[in-house]
Jmol script that loads the backbone (N, CA, C; Angstrom):
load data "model"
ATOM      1  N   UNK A   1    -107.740 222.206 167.043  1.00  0.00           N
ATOM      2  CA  UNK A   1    -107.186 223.447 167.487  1.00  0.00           C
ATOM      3  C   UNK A   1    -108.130 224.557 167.037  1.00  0.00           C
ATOM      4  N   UNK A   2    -108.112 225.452 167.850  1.00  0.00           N
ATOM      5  CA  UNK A   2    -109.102 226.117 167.629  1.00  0.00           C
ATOM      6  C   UNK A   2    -108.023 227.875 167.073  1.00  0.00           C
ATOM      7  N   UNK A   3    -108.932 228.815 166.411  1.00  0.00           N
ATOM      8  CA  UNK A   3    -107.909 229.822 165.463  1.00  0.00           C
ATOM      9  C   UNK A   3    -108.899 231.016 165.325  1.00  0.00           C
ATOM     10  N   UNK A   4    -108.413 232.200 166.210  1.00  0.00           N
ATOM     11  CA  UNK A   4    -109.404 233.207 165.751  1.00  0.00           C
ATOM     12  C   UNK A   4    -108.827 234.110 164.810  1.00  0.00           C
ATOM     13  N   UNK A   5    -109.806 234.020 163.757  1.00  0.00           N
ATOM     14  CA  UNK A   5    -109.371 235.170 162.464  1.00  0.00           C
ATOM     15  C   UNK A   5    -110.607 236.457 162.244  1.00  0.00           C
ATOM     16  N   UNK A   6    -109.944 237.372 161.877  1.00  0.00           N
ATOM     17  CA  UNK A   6    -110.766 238.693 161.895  1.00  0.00           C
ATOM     18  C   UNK A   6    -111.998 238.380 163.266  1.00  0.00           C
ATOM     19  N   UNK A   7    -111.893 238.038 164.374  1.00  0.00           N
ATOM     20  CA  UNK A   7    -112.651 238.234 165.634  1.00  0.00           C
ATOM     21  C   UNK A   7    -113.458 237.124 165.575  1.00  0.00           C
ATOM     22  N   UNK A   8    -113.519 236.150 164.800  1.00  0.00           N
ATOM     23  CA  UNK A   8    -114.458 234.972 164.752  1.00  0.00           C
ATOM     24  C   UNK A   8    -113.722 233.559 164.760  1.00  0.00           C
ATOM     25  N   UNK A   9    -114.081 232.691 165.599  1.00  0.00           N
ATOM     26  CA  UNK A   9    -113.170 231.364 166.077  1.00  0.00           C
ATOM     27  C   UNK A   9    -113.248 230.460 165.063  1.00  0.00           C
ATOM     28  N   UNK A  10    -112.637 229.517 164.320  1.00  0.00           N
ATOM     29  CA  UNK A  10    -112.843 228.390 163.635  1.00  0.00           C
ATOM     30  C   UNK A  10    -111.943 227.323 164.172  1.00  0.00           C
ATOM     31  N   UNK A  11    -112.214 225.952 163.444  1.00  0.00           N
ATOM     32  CA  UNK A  11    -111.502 225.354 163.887  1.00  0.00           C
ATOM     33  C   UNK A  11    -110.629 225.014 162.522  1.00  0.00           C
ATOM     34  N   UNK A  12    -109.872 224.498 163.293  1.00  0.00           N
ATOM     35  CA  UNK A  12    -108.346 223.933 161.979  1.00  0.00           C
ATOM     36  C   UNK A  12    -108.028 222.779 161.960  1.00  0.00           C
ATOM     37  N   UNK A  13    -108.545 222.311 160.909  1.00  0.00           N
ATOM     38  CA  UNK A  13    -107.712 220.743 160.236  1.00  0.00           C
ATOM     39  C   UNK A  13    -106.510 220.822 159.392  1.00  0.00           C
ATOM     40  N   UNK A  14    -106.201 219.337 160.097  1.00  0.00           N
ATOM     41  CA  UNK A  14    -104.922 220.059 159.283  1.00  0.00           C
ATOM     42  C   UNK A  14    -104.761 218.080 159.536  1.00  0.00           C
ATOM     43  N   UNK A  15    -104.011 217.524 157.880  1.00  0.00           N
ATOM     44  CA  UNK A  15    -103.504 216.478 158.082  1.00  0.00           C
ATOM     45  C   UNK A  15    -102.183 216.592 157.386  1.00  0.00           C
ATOM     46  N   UNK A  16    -101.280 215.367 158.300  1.00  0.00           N
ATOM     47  CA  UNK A  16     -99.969 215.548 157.849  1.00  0.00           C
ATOM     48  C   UNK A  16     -99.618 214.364 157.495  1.00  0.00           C
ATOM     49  N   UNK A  17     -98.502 214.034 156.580  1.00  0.00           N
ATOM     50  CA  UNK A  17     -97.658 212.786 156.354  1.00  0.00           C
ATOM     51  C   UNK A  17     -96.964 212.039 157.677  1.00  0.00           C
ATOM     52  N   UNK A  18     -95.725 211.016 156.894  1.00  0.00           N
ATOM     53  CA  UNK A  18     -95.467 210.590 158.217  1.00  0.00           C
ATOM     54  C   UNK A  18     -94.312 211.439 158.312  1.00  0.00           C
ATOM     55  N   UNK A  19     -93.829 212.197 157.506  1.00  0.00           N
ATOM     56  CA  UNK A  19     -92.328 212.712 157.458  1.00  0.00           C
ATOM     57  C   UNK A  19     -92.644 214.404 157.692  1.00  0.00           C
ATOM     58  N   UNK A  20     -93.821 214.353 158.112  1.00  0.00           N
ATOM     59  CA  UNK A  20     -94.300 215.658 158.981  1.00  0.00           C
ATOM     60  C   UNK A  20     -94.316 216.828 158.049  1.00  0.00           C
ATOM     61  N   UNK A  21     -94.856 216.609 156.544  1.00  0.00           N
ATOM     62  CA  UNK A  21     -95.358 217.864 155.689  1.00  0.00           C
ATOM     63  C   UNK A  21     -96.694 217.909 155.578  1.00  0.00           C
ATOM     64  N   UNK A  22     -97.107 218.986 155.646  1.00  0.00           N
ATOM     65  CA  UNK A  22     -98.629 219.442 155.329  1.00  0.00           C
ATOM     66  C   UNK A  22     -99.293 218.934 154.060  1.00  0.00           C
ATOM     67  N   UNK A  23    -100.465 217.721 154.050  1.00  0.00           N
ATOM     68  CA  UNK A  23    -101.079 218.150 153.102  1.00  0.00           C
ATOM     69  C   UNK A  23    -101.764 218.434 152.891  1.00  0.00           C
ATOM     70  N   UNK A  24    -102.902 219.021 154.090  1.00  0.00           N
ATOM     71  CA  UNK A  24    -104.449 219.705 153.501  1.00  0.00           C
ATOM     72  C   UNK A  24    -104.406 220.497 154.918  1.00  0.00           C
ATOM     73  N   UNK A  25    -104.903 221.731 154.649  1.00  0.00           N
ATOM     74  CA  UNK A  25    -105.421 222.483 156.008  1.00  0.00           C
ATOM     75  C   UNK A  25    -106.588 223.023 155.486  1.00  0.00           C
ATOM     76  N   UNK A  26    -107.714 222.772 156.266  1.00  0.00           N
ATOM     77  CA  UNK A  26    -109.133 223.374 156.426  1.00  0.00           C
ATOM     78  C   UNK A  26    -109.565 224.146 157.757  1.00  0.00           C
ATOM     79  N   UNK A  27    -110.150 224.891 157.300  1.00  0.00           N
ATOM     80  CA  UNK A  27    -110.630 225.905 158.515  1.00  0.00           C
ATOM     81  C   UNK A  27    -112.434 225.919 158.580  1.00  0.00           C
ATOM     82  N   UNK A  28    -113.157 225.417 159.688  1.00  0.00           N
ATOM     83  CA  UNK A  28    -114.608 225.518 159.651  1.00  0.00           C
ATOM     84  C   UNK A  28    -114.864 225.975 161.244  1.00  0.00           C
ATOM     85  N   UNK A  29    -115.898 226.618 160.886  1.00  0.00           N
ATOM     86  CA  UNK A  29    -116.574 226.754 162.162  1.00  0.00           C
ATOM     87  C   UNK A  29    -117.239 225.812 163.157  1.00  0.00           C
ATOM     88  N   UNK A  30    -117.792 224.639 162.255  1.00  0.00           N
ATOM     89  CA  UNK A  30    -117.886 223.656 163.153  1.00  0.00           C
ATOM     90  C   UNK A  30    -117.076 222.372 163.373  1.00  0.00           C
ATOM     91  N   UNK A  31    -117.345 221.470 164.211  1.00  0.00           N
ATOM     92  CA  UNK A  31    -116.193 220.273 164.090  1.00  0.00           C
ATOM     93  C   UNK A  31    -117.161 219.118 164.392  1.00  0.00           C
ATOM     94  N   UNK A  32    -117.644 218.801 163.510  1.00  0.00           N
ATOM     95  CA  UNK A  32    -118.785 217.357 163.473  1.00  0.00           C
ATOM     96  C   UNK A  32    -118.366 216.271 162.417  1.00  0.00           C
ATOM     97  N   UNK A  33    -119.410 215.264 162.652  1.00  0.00           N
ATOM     98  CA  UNK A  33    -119.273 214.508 161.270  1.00  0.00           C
ATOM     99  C   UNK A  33    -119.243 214.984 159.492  1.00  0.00           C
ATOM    100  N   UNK A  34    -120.273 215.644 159.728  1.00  0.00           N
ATOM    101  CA  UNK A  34    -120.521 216.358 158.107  1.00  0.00           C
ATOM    102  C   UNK A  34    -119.053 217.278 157.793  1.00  0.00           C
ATOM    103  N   UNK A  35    -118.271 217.548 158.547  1.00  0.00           N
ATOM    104  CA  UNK A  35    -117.492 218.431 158.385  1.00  0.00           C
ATOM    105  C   UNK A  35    -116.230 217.749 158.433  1.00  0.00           C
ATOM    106  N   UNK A  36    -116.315 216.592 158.770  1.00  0.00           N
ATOM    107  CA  UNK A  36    -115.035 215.348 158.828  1.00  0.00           C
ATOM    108  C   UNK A  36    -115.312 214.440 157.459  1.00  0.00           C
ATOM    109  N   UNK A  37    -116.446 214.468 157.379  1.00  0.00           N
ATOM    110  CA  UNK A  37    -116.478 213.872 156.075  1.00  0.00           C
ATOM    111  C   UNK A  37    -115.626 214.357 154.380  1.00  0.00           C
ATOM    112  N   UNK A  38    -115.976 216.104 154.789  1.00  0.00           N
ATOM    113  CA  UNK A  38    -115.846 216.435 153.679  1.00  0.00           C
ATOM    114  C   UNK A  38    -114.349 216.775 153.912  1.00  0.00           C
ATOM    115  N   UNK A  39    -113.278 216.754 154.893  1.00  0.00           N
ATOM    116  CA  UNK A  39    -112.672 217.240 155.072  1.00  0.00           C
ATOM    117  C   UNK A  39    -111.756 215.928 154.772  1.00  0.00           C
ATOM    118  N   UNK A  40    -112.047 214.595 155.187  1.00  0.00           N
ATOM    119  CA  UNK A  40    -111.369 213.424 154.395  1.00  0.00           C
ATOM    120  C   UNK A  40    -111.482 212.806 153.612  1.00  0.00           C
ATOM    121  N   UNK A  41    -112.739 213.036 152.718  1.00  0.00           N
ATOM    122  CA  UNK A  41    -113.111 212.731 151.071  1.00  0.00           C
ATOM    123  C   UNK A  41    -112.182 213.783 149.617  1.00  0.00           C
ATOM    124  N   UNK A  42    -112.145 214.943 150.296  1.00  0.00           N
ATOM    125  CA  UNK A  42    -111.006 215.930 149.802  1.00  0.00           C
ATOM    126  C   UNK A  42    -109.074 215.580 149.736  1.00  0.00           C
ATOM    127  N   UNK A  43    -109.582 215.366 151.534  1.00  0.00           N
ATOM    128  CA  UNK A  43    -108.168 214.608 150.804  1.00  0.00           C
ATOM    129  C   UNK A  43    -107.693 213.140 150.648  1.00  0.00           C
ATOM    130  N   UNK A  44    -108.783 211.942 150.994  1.00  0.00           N
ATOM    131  CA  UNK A  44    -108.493 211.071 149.802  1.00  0.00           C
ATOM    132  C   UNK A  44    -108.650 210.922 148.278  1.00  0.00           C
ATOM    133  N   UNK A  45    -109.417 212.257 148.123  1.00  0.00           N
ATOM    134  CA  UNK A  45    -108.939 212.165 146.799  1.00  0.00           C
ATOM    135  C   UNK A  45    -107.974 213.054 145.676  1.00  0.00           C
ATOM    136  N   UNK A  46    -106.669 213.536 146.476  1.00  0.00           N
ATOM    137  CA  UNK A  46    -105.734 214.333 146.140  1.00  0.00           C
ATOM    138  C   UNK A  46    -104.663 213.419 145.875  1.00  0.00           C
ATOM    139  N   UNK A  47    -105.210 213.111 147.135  1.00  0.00           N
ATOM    140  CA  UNK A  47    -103.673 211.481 147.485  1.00  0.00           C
ATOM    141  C   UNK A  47    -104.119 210.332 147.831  1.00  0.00           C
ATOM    142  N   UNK A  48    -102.834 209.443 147.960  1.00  0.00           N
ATOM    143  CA  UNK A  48    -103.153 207.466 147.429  1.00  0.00           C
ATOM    144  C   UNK A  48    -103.941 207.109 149.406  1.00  0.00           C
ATOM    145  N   UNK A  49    -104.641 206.059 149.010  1.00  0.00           N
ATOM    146  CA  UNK A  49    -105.495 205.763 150.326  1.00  0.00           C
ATOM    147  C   UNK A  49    -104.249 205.543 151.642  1.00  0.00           C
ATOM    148  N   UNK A  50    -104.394 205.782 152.397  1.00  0.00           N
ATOM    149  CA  UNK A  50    -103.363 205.465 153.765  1.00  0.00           C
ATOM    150  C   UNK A  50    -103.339 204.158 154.284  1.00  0.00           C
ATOM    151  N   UNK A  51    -102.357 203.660 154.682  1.00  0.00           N
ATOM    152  CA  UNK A  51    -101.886 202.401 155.193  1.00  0.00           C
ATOM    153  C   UNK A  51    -102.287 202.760 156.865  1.00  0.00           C
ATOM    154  N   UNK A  52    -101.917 203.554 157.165  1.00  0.00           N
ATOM    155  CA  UNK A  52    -102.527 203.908 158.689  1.00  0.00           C
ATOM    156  C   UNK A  52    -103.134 205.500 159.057  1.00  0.00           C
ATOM    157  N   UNK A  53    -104.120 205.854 159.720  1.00  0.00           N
ATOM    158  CA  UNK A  53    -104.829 207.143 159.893  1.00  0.00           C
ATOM    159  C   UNK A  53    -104.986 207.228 161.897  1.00  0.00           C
ATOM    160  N   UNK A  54    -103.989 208.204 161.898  1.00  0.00           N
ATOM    161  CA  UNK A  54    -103.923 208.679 163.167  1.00  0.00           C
ATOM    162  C   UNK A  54    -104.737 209.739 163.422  1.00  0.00           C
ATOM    163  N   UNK A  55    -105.301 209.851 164.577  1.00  0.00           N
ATOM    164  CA  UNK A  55    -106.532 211.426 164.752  1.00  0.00           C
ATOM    165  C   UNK A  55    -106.247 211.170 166.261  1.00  0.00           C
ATOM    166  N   UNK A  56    -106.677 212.088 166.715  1.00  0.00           N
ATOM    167  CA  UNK A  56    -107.132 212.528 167.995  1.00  0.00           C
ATOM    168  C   UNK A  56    -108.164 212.168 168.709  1.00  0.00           C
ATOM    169  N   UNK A  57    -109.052 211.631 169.777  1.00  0.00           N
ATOM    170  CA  UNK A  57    -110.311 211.010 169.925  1.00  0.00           C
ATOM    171  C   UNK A  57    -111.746 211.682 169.544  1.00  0.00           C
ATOM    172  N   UNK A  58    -111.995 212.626 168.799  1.00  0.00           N
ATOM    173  CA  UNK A  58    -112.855 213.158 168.258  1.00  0.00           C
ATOM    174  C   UNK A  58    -114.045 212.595 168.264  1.00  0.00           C
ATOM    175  N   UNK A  59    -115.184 212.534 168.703  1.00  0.00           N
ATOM    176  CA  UNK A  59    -116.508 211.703 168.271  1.00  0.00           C
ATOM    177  C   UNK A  59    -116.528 212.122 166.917  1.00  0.00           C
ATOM    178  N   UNK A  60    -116.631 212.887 166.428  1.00  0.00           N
ATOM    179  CA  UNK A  60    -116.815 212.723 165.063  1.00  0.00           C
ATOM    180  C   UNK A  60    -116.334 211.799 164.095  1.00  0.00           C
ATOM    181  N   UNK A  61    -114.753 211.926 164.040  1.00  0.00           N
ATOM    182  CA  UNK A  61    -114.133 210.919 163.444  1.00  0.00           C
ATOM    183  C   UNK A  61    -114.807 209.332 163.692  1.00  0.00           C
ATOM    184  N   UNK A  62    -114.665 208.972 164.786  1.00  0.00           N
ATOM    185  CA  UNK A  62    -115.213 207.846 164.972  1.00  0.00           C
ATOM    186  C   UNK A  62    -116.189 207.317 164.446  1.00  0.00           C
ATOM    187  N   UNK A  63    -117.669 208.540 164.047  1.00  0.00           N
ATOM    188  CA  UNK A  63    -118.490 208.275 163.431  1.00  0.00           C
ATOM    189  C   UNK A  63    -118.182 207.983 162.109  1.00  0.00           C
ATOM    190  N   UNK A  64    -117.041 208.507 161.463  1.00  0.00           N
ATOM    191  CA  UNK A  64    -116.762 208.637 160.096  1.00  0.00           C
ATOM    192  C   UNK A  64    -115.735 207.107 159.347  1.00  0.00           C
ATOM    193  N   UNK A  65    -114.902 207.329 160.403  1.00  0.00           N
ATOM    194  CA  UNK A  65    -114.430 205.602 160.241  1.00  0.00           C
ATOM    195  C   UNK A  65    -115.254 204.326 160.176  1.00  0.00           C
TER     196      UNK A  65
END
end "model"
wireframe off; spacefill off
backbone 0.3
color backbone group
C-alpha cells in the first residue's frame, strides 16, 4: 500500500497475527529485497518464528523466502 506523508509517497508494511493485531508497521520509500529483508529480520526477531507466512505476490518477497 502505498501512503503519502508531508507530500512524499512511501510504502507501508505492515504484518499482522492471525487474530488480526498489528505487530510491526514500517514505512520506506522503496519496496525491494533489501528492504524486505530488513523489514522481516526485525520482526523475527521481536517474535517466535511463524508456523505459516502469508504475503501478497511481491517479487521481492519471493526473493527473500
Amino acid at each position: 500500500m502505498t501512503v503519502k506523508i508531508k507530500g512524499e509517497m512511501f510504502i507501508l508494511w505492515r504484518a499482522v497475527d492471525s487474530s488480526g493485531y498489528e505487530l510491526d508497521v514500517f514505512f520506506h520509500k522503496r519496496r525491494n529485497k533489501k528492504v524486505a529483508i530488513r523489514f522481516l529480520r526485525r520482526l523475527l526477531m521481536n517474535y517466535p518464528n511463524p508456523r505459516v507466512i502469508v504475503m501478497d505476490k511481491l517479487k521481492s518477497y519471493r526473493k527473500l523466502i
